[in-house]
C-alpha positions as CSV (number, residue, x, y, z in Angstrom):
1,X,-28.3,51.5,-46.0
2,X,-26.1,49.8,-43.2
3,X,-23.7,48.5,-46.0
4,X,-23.5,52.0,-47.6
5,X,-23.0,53.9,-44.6
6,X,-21.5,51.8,-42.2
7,X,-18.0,53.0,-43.3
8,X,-18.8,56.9,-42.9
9,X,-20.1,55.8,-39.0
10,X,-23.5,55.0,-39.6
11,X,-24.7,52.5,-36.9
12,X,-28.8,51.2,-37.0
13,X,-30.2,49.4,-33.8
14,X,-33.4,47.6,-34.2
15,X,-35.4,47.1,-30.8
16,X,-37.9,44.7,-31.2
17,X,-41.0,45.1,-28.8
18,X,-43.6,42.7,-29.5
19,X,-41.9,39.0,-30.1
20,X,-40.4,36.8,-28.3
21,X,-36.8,36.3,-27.3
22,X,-36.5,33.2,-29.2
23,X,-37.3,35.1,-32.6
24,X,-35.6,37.8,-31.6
25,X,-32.3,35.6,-31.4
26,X,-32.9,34.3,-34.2
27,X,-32.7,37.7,-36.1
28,X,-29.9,39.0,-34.0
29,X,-27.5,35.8,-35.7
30,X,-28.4,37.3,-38.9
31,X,-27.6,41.1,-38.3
32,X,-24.1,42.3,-37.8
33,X,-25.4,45.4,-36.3
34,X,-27.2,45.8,-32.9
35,X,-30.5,44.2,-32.8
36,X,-32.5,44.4,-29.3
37,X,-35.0,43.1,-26.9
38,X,-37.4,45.6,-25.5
39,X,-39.0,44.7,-22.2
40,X,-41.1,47.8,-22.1
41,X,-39.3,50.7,-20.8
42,X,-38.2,51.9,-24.5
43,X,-40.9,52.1,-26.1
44,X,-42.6,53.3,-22.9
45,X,-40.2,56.3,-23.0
46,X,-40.2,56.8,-26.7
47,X,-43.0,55.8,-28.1
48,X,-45.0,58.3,-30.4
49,X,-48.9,57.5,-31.5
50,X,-48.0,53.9,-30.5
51,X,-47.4,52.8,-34.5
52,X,-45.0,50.4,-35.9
53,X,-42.0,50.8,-37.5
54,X,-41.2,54.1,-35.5
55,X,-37.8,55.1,-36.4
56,X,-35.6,57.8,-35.0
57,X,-32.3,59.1,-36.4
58,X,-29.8,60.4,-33.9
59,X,-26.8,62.8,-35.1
60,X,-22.9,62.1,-33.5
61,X,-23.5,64.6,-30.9
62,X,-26.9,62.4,-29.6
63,X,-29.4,65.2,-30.7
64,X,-32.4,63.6,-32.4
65,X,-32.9,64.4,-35.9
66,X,-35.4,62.9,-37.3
67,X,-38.8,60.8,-35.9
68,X,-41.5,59.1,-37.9
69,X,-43.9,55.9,-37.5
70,X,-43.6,54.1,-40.9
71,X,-41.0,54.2,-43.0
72,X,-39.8,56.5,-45.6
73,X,-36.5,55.1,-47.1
74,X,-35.8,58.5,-49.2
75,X,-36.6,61.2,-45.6
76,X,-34.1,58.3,-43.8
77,X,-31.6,58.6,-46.2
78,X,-31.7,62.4,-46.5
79,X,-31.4,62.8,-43.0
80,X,-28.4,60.4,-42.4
81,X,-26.6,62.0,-45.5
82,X,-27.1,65.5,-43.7
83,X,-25.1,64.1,-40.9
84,X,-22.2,62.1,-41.8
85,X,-18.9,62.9,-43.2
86,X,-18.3,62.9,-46.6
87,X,-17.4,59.2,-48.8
88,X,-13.5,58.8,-48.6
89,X,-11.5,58.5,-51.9
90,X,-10.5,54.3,-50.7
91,X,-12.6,52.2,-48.8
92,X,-13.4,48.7,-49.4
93,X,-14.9,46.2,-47.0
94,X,-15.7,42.5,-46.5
95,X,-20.0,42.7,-45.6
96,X,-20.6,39.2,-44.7
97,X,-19.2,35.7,-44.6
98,X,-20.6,33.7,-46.8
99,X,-19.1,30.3,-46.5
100,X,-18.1,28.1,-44.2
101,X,-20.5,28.6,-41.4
102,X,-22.7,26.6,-39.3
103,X,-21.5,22.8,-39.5
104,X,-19.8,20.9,-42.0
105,X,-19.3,16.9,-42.0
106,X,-15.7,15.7,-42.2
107,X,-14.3,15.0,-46.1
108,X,-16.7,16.8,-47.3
109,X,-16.1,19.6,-49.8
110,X,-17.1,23.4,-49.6
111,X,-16.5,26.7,-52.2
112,X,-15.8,29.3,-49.6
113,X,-17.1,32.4,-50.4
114,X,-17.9,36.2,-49.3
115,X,-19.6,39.4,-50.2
116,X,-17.7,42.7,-50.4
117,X,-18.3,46.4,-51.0
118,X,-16.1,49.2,-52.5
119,X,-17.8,52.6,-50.2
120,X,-14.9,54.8,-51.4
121,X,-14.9,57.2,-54.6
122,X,-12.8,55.4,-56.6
123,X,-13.0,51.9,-59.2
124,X,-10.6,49.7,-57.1
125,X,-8.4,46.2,-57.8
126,X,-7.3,44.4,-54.6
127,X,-7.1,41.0,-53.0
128,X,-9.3,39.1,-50.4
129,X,-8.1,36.8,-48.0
130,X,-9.9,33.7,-46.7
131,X,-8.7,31.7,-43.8
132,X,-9.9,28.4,-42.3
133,X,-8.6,26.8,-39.3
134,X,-5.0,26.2,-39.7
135,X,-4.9,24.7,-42.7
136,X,-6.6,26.5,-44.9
137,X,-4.9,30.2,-46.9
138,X,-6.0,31.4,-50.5
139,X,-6.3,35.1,-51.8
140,X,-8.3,35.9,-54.6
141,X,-8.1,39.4,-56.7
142,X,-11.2,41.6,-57.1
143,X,-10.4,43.8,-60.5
144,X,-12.3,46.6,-61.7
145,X,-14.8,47.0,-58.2
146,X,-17.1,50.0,-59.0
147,X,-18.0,52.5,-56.5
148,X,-20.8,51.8,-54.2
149,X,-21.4,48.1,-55.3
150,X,-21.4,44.3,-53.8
151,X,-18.8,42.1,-55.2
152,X,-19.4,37.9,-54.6
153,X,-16.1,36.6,-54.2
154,X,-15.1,32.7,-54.3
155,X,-12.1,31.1,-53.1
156,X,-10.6,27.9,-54.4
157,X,-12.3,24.2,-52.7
158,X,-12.0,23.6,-49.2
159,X,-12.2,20.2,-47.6
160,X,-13.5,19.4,-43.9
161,X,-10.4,17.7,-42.4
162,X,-9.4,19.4,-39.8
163,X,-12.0,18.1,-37.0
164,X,-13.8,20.4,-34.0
165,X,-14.8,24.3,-34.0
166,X,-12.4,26.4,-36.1
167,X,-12.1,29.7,-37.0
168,X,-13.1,31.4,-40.2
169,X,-11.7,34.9,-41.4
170,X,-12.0,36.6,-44.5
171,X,-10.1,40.2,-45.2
172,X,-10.0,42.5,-47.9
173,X,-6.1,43.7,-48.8
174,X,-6.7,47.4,-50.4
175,X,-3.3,49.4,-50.1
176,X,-4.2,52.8,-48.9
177,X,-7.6,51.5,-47.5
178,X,-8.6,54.7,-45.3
179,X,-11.1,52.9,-42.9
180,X,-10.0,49.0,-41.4
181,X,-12.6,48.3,-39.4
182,X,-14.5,47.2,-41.9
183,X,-11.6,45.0,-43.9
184,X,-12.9,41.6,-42.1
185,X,-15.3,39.6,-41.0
186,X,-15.0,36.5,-38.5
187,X,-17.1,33.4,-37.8
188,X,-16.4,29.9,-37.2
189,X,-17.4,26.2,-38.8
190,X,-17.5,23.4,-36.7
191,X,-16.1,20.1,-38.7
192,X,-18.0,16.9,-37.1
193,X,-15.5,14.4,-37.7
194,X,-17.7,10.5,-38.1
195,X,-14.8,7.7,-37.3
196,X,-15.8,4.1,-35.6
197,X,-13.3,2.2,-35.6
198,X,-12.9,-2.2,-34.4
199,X,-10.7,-1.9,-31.9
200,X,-10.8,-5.9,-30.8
201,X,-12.3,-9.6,-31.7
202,X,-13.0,-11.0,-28.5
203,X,-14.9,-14.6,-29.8
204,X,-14.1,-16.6,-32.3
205,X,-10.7,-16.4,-31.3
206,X,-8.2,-19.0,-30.4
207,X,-8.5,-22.8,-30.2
208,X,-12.4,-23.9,-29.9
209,X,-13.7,-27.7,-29.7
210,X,-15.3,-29.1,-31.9
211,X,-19.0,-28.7,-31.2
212,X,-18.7,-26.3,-28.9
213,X,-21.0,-22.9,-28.8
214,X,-20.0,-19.6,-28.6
215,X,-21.1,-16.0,-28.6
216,X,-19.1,-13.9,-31.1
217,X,-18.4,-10.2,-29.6
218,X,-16.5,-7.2,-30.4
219,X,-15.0,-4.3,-29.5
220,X,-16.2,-1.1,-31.0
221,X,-15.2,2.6,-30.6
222,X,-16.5,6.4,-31.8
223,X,-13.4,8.4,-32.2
224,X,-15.2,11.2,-34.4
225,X,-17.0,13.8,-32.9
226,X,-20.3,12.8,-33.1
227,X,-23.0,10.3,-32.1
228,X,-23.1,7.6,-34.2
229,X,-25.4,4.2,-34.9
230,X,-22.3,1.5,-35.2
231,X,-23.5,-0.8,-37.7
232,X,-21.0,-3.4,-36.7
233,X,-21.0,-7.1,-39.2
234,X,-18.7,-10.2,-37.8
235,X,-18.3,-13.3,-40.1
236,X,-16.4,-16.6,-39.5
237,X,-15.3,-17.9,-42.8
238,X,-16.9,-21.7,-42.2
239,X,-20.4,-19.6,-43.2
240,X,-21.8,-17.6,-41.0
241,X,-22.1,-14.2,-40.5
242,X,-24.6,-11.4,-38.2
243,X,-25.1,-8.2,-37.5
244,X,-26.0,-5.6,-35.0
245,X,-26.3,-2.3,-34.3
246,X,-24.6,-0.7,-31.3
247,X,-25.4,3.6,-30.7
248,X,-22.3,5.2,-29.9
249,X,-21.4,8.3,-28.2
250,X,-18.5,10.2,-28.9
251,X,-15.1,8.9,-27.4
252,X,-17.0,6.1,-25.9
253,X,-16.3,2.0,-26.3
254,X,-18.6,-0.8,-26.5
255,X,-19.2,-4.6,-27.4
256,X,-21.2,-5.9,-29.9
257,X,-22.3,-9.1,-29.1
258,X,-23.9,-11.5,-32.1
259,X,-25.9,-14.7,-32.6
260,X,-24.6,-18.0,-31.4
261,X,-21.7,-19.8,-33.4
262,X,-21.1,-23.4,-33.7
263,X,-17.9,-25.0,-34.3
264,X,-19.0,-27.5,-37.1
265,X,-16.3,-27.6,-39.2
266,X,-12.5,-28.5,-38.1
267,X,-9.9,-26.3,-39.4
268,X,-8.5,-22.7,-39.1
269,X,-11.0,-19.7,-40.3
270,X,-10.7,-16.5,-40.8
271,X,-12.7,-13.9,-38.4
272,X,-13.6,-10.4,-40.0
273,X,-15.5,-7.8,-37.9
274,X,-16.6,-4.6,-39.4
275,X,-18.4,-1.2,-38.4
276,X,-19.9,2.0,-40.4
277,X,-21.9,4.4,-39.7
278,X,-24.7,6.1,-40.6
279,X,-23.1,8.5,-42.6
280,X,-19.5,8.5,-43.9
281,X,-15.8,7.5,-42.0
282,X,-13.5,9.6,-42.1
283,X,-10.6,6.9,-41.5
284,X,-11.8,4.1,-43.4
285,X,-8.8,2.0,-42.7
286,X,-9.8,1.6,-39.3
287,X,-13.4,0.0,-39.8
288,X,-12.0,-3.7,-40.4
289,X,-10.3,-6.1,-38.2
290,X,-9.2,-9.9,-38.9
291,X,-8.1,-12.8,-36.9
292,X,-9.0,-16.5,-36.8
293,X,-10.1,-19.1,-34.4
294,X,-9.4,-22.8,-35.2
295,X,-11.6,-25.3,-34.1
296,X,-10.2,-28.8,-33.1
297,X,-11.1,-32.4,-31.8
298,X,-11.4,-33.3,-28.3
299,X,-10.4,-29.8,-27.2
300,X,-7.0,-30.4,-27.4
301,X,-4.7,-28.0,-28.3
302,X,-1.8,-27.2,-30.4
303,X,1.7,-27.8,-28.1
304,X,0.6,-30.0,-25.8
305,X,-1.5,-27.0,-23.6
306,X,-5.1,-28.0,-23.2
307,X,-7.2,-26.1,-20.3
308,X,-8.6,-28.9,-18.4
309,X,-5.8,-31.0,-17.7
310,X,-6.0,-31.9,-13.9
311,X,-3.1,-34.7,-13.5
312,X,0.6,-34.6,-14.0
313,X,2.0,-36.4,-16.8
314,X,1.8,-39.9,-16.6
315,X,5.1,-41.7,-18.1
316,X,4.7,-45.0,-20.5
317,X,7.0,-47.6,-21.9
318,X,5.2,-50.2,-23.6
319,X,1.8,-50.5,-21.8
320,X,-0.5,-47.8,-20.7
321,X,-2.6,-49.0,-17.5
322,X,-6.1,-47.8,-17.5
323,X,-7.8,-48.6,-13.8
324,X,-11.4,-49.8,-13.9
325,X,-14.2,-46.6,-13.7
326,X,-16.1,-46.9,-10.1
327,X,-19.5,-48.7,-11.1
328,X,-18.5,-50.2,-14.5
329,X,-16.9,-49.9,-17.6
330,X,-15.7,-45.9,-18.1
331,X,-14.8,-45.1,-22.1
332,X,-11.3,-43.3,-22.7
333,X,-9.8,-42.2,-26.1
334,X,-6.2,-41.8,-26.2
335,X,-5.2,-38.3,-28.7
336,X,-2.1,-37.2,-30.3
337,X,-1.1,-33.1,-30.1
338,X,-3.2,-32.6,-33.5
339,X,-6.3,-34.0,-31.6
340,X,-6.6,-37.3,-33.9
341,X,-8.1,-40.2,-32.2
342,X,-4.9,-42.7,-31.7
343,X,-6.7,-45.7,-30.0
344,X,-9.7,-46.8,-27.8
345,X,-7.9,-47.4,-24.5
346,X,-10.4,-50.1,-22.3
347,X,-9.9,-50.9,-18.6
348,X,-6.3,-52.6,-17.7
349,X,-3.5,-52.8,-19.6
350,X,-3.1,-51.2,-23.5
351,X,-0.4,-51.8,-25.5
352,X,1.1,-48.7,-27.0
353,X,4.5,-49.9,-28.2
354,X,3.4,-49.4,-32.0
355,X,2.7,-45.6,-31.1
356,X,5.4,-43.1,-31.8
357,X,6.8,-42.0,-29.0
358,X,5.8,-38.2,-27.7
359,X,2.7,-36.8,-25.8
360,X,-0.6,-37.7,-26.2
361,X,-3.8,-37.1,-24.2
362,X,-5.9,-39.3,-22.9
363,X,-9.4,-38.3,-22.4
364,X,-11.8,-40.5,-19.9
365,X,-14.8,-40.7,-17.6
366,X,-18.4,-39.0,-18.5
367,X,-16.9,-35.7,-17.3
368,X,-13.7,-36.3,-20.2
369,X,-11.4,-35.8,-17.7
370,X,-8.3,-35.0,-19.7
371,X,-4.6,-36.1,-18.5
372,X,-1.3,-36.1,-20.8
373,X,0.6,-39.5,-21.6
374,X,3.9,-39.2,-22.4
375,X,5.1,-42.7,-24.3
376,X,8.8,-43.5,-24.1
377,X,11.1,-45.9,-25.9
């Protein structure tokens, strides 16, 4: 009855009396009309024999019409006809917005959809509207709408791009529509928008010495709009690989930390750190991040620049003097810049003339104390 006689200025209001406001809500999202909460003092004024449904019809001047308990669709729909003003020749209306609604995950794809209704006297042909967001603008033509009948209208695919709450609107386009209150309907569709993204390598990165340990981490980040469990994967290509599992919130940045790596191997490797969620990403591009870390002898580094080094260069031409160790003998190993072993150097004086000259590194003592040796001509 409301979609029949909405348009002539029929307006129902359901009072609910005996649930509770929770279920009451949850009805009132589903009308478009008024739908109401009774704390007692309506159906204390109004009430009849104290039965359920009790309906009342009241006409445009607020005299009551017509009361009953129960209901009796054919007296209800007498009375209201008694009342209102006659159908109009053109009248069409949009009755409810099908599709989007609610929530919708981001890339995926939707038919959006609406129901309409010709109240007027005539057969009509005439387009409906259905906007989405900003992005979103397609028409499609009803032909041939009977009098007093529903039409289900489609529109052509929509996908969830566009991320956050937007606004849905769907409008029938009738020239010489009599009533436009009842051309539209509105709503919105909230797009949650899933995109982690690796934002930084922090370890294996770098030079490394051989042997040494380290704890691979990670930068990680939610840009999408929703919480997310970052499923985040880092592999060193000498072998190993692990996994974790960081929860994100959105906008917020973290670091995933993994399982011990040992530099084994010498060499350059490749690093590769990954993340996905739990459902899909909507920038996929942004879910994979690569460097490398190369692992050399001796901890000496590429260039001559080696953390560690405590003494200024010590110039040599022809001999390289090693003083004796406190206590004993002390072993030292003299290195060129691509951390190769060179020569053993002992206590006292070391011939070096058959060395190339350039700088080298000379590592000593049981705490390798490192120092750089530049041989001359």
């Amino acid at each position: 009855m409301w979609q029949e006689y909405q348009a002539r200025g029929f307006t129902p209001v359901a009072i609910n009396i005996n649930q509770s406001m929770d279920i009451v809500k949850s009805y009132a999202r589903q009308a478009t009309h008024p739908y109401l909460r009774d704390g007692g003092s309506v159906w204390g004024a109004y009430r009849q024999g104290g039965y359920i449904p009790l309906n009342y019809i009241v006409d445009p001047q607020g005299v009551i019409r017509y009361i009953a308990e129960g209901f009796n669709e054919t007296q209800v729909r007498a009375v209201i006809e008694q009342y209102l003003p006659g159908q109009l020749d053109h009248d069409v209306g949009v009755t409810k917005l099908i599709a989007p609604s609610g929530t919708a995950d981001s890339g995926a794809t939707f038919t959006p959809a609406c129901s309409v209704y010709n109240y007027g006297l005539n057969t009509e042909t005439y387009d409906v509207r259905m906007k989405i967001g900003t992005g979103y603008d397609e028409t499609c033509t009803v032909t041939g709408h009977a009098t007093n009948t529903a039409r289900y209208v489609e529109f052509p695919q929509w996908t969830a791009a566009e991320r956050g709450l937007l606004n849905v609107r769907c409008s029938t386009e009738l020239a010489g529509d009599q009533v436009d209150f009842n051309d539209f309907k509105t709503g919105t569709v909230t797009v949650n928008v899933y995109d982690l993204v690796v934002l930084e390598i922090l370890a294996p990165a770098g030079d490394v010495d051989s042997g040494a340990v380290v704890t691979p981490a990670a930068v990680v980040a939610n840009r999408g709009t929703m919480a997310d469990m970052a499923r985040v994967k880092l592999s060193v290509s000498d072998g190993y690989v692990d996994s974790v599992s960081v929860p994100l919130q959105p906008g917020l940045v973290d670091t995933a930390f993994f399982a011990e790596w040992t530099a084994l191997q010498l060499g350059t490797f490749a690093v590769r750190c990954t993340v996905g969620g739990i459902r899909g990403d909507l920038v996929p591009a942004n879910n994979l991040l690569v460097g490398e870390v190369r692992v050399i002898t001796a901890g000496i580094a590429e260039g001559g620049e080696l953390p560690g080094v405590t003494r200024p260069a010590t110039v040599v031409r022809g001999v390289l003097m090693m003083p004796d160790a406190p206590g004993g003998s002390a072993r030292a190993v003299l290195y060129d810049l691509n951390g190769r072993e060179v020569m053993a150097v002992k206590p006292g004086a070391n011939p070096v003339r058959h060395l190339a000259p350039g700088v080298y590194y000379l590592r000593s003592g049981e705490s390798a104390e490192v120092s750089k040796v530049v041989i001359q001509d």
